[in-house]
C-alpha positions, 0 to 999 in steps of 0.5 A: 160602743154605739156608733158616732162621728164614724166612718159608718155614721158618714156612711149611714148620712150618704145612704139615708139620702139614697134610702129617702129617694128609694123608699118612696120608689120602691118601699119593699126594696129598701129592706131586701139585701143586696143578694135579693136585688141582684137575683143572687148574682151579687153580694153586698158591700160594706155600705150595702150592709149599713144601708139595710140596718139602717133602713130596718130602723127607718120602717120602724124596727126596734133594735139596738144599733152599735159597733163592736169595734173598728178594723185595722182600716178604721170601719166600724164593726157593726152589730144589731140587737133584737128582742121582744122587750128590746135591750141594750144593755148587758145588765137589761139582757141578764135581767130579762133572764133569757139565752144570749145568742151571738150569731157572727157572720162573715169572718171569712168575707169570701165566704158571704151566705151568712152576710146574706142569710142573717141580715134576711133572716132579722128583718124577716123576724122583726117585721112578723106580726105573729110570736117568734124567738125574739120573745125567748132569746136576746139576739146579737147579729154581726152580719159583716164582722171581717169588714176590710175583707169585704171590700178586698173585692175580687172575682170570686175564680180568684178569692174562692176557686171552688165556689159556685158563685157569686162573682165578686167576693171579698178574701179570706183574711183582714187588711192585715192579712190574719185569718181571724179563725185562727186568732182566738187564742193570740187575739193580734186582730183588732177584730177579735179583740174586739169580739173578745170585749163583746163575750166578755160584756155579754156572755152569749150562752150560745155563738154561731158562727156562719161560714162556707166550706170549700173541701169535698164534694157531698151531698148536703147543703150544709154542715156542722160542728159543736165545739170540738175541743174536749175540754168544751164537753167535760163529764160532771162540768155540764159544759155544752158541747156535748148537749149541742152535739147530742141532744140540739143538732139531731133535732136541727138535722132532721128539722132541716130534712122535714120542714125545709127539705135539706140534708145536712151533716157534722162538718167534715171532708173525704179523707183523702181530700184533706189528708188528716187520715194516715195512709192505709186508713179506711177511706171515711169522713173527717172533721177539722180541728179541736183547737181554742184558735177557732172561734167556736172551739173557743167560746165552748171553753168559755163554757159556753154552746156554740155551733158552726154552720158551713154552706157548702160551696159548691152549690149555687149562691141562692141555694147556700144563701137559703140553707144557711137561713134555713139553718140558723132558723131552726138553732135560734127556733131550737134555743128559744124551745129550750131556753130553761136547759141552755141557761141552766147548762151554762149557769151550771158549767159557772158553778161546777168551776166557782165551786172547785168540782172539775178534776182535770182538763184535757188539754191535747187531743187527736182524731178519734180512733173510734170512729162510728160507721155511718151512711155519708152521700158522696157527690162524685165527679167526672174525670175530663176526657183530655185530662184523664191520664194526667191525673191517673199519673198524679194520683199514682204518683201521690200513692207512691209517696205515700202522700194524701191529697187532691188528686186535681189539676193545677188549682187556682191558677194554670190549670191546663184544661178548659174550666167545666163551669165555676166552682169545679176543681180543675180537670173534673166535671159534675157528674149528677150523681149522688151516691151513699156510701158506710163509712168511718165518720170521725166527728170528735177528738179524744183527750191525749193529755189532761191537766191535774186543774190546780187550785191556781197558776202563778207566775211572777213580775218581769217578763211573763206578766208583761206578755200574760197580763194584757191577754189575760185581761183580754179575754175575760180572765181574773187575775189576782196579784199578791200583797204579800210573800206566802208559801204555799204547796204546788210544782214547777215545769222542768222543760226538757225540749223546746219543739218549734215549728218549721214553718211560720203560720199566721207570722209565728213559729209555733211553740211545743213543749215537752218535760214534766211537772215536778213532784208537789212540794213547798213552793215559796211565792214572792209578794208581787206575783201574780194568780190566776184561780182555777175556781172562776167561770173561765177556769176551764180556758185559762188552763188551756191557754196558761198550762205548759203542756197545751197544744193551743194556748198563749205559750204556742204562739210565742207570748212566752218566749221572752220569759222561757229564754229568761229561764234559758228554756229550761223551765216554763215560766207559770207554776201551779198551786194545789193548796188553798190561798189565804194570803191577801190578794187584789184584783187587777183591773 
């Protein structure tokens, strides 16, 4: 949608007075960030980021203004078009024949370089007189996609204890307190569901993701991660998480060392730090998580690049502000170079799925267990005098029990020794040292279990297609309904356990299920039921998200719970077909 009688339009009437009375002052400050202005001492507001895209379009900027959608508290989403011939539509970009890429910034609106970095780094790339990537890409920026987060405004000892500055920062979750890094599945946001919308119109071939770690202490001023899910990397579907991991991000590693003189390194944490590695493993470095819940896990599904920027946090705002830009730089400037490869690996991932050529999809998955031996810089602290034999004591009792975990003070809050300086977990100091160190780096997730991909999954009215049919719709996925009753081949799912999780997160007990699939058989289907094809370019993701056996889809956050207790919890409530069907069908809407 574009922008009209709207919060950010009232905003942006207020801020065109302010700009007017400014530009004739100052012309140059108009266009810097709030982060320029302040020396890096402040990040920008809500208002300050609809001031800046407005004052690009006042010094003349042709760009494409609107809003993906508005929060829980009414703001308007705002997002930005750029390219040499601009569009705006997403007809005129697939007319123009180029790589989309969707960069979003912000999600965790404590986490603010890349707010920073991508508002900096468009004005820079619309006011340069020579050639650039916007003559090769359509580029989508969301600069300030968690905008009630924003505003939640806090010091950031309080928002975001292990980070380097600045002052005030926004929080973690929305208004509605959701991480909207785990809401890509469920899509309860409004915010995601706005961003699904936006996929669905635009089919960025590539989403970039900015963020801020706030885990180990290395030595690299930032890291990644591509898509980490297995099923974003599927042999013979081209799909593009293994094209990001092995053939762009060496490129962009040692372009980031060469030309801007950071270090940089696939996403990760000490084990230990994190404790994903089970006591009496090797001490090494450890990504996060596979699963679709996170935003660029997700969009590989969809068959799609995508690529996860993570500043690190305890570096200093200016220098995580600069990394970030000079990150983003080098993905835009390498996805522009390789226009004609990305194109033709998500055009292809469509066609292997349109034409029925993916056997099977992986639909859980753990770690590695074959991690590669590699030098990683470690950025060791010291201990604090006075704290020294407490935490010896911590860290001997966690041994004890066989815990993993920090071996630091009491965190964010009654720490019991004097803070050494912002951005240090408590009871330690820096030490200046950086030391590189051989050790297991475990930067993938291997398949556990995959799913025979059927011809379709089929579920009946009542209480399934009432939770299934809007998400689905949500998130892209054709869905077709039967006009009349046909038999066809297929199976059904015969649960043996409900697995729920202890502890609610995000508000849901977490769902697993255990049984097995009957053996192919005759399965009679109802007029009325609804298919759901494998053979469509979203294929890959509608197994994820529809197959009983998926550690992340919709069965895990209890969308079919109604329907499983309709059954008595006894058989999972979407069946699959393996023949061809030639009944007739319509398309939902």
């Amino acid at each position: 949608m574009t922008f009209g009688t709207s919060s950010v339009a009232l905003l942006r009437h207020a801020s065109a007075v302010a700009f007017g009375a400014l530009a004739l002052a100052a012309p140059l400050a108009a266009q810097q960030t709030r982060a320029e202005r302040s020396k890096y001492l402040e990040t920008s507001t809500y208002a300050d980021v609809v001031a800046f895209i407005d004052s690009l379009q006042a010094r003349g900027a042709r760009i494409h203004v609107g809003s993906i959608g508005r929060t829980s508290q009414g703001r308007d989403i705002p997002y930005v078009i750029a390219s040499r011939p601009l569009v705006s539509t997403p007809q005129e970009a697939r007319r123009l024949g180029r790589p989309v890429v969707y960069v979003q910034a912000n999600i965790h609106a404590g986490e603010v370089e890349g707010k920073e970095a991508l508002q900096a780094l468009l004005r820079d790339l619309l006011f340069s007189p020579k050639p650039n990537v916007l003559d090769s890409i359509v580029l989508i920026a969301v600069p300030i996609y968690n905008a009630d987060g924003n505003e939640a405004f806090k010091p950031q000892a309080q928002n975001r204890y292990e980070q380097l500055g600045p002052e005030m920062v926004g929080q973690r979750p929305n208004a509605q307190q959701l991480d909207l890094n785990r809401d890509y599945v469920k899509a309860e946001a409004p915010e995601t569901r706005a961003s699904l919308a936006m996929f669905n119109a635009w089919d960025p071939d590539l989403f970039v993701d900015l963020h801020t770690t706030d885990g180990s202490y290395h030595g690299y001023a930032l890291t990644y991660s591509p898509s980490l899910h297995p099923a974003a990397a599927i042999a013979g579907g081209t799909f593009g998480g293994a094209f990001m991991r092995d053939s762009m991000l060496p490129v962009i590693r040692e372009r980031m060392r060469t030309r801007h003189r950071f270090e940089v390194f696939p996403y990760g944490n000490f084990d230990g730090d994190e404790g994903q590695v089970a006591p009496g493993t090797m001490r090494g470095w450890s990504t996060y998580d596979h699963r679709a819940r996170y935003g660029t896990n997700y969009t590989g599904l969809r068959g799609r690049l995508s690529l996860l920027s993570e500043a690190y946090s305890h570096d200093p705002f200016e220098r995580r502000v600069k990394s970030t830009y000079a990150f983003l730089q080098e993905a835009l400037t390498l996805t522009a170079q390789r226009a004609k490869a990305v194109l033709a690996l998500t055009r292809g991932a469509d066609a292997a799925l349109e034409a029925g050529r993916i056997g099977s999809v992986p639909v859980r998955a753990e770690l590695t267990a074959h991690p590669s031996m590699e030098p990683v810089i470690e950025a060791p602290l010291d201990t604090l005098p006075e704290a020294r034999a407490e935490l010896a004591g911590r860290a001997t009792a966690a041994r004890t029990r066989g815990a993993a975990g920090r071996a630091g003070g009491a965190g964010r809050s009654g720490c019991p020794w004097p803070l050494s300086e912002p951005g240090v977990r408590c009871g330690f100091k820096r030490s200046g040292r950086l030391v590189t160190t051989t050790m297991p780096v475990r930067d993938r997730f291997d398949a556990t279990v995959s799913a025979s991909m059927p011809v379709a999954y089929v579920f009946s009215a009542g209480p399934a297609a009432d939770s299934l049919l809007p998400r689905l719709r949500m998130h892209g996925i054709v869905v077709e309904q039967l006009l009349a009753a046909a038999t066809s081949t297929g199976g059904t799912f015969a649960v043996d356990s409900v697995v729920r999780s202890a502890r609610p997160f995000q508000g849901h007990a977490e769902v697993r299920l255990e049984g097995r699939w009957s053996a192919s058989r005759e399965l009679p289907l109802e007029a009325g039921s609804f298919v759901v094809r494998t053979a469509q370019p979203l294929g890959v993701l509608a197994t994820v998200l529809l197959d009983p056996q998926t550690d992340d889809g919709f069965l895990t956050w209890n969308v079919l719970d109604p329907a499983l207790a309709a059954l008595g919890d006894k058989m999972y409530p979407v069946r699959r077909v393996t023949s061809p069907l030639t009944v007739p069908t319509r398309i939902l809407p």
